[in-house]
N, C-alpha and C positions, 0 to 999 in steps of 0.2 A: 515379400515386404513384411515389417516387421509393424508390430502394435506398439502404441504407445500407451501408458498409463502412469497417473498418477500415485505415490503413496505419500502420507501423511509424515514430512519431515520432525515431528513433534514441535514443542514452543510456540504454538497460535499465541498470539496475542491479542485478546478483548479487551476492548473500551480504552483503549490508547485514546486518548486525549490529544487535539489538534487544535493549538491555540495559537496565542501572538507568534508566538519564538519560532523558528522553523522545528519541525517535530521528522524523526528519522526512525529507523526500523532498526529494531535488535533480532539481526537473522540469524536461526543458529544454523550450524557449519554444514549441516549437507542439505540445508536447504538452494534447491535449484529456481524456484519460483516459487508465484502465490498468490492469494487472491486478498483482494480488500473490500468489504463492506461498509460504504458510507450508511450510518445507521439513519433509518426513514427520519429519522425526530432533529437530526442535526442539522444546523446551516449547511450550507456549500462550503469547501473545501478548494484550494489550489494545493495542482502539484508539481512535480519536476520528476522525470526519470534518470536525467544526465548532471547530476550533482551539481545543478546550477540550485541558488536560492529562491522558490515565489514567494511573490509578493500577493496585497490580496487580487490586486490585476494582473500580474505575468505568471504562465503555467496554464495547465490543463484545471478548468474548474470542473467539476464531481459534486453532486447535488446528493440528496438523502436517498438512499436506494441506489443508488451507482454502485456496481462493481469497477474496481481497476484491477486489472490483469498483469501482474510483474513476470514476464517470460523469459528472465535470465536471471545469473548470480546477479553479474554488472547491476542491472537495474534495480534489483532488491538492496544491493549497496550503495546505490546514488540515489534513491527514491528517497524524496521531500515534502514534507505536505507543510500549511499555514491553514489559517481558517481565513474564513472574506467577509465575516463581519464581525463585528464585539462581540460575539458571542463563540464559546468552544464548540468546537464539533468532536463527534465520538467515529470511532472507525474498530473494524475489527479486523485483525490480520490472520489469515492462517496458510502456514506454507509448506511445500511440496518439492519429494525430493520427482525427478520427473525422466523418467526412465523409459529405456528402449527396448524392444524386445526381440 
């Protein structure tokens, strides 16, 4: 059986900004997944993995200190966030190309 490991697709993106509008991810090309930190200090956060739009109630809410785990290309290209209250939230993204051995 083979191992699996992660390496560092480059293009993390810090402090992306998740406000009114729907907010989406700039993945670059051999990014296979990747991981999202809701920053502790932010409001909650909705999101979508299947390229549907949330709202501040429809979607998975994610709180300050939440990881999300995007586990495919698909989902890092349908992945959607909004914020759930008047206020932005900050999120960090950094992604991974995710390899077999």
């Amino acid at each position: 059986m083979g191992t699996r490991s992660r390496s560092s697709a480059g293009g993390a993106q810090f402090g992306l900004s998740v406000a009114g509008t729907v907010a989406t991810l700039t993945v670059p090309r051999t990014a296979m997944c990747a991981e999202i930190y809701v920053r502790t200090s932010s409001p909650p956060i909705v999101f979508t993995r299947d390229g549907t739009d949330p709202t501040s109630t429809q979607g998975i809410q994610a709180n300050g200190g939440d990881l999300i785990l995007l586990n495919s290309r698909d989902e890092l290209e349908r992945f959607k966030a909004i914020r759930q209250t008047s206020t932005s939230a900050t999120v960090d993204c950094e992604y991974f190309t995710d390899l077999s051995g």
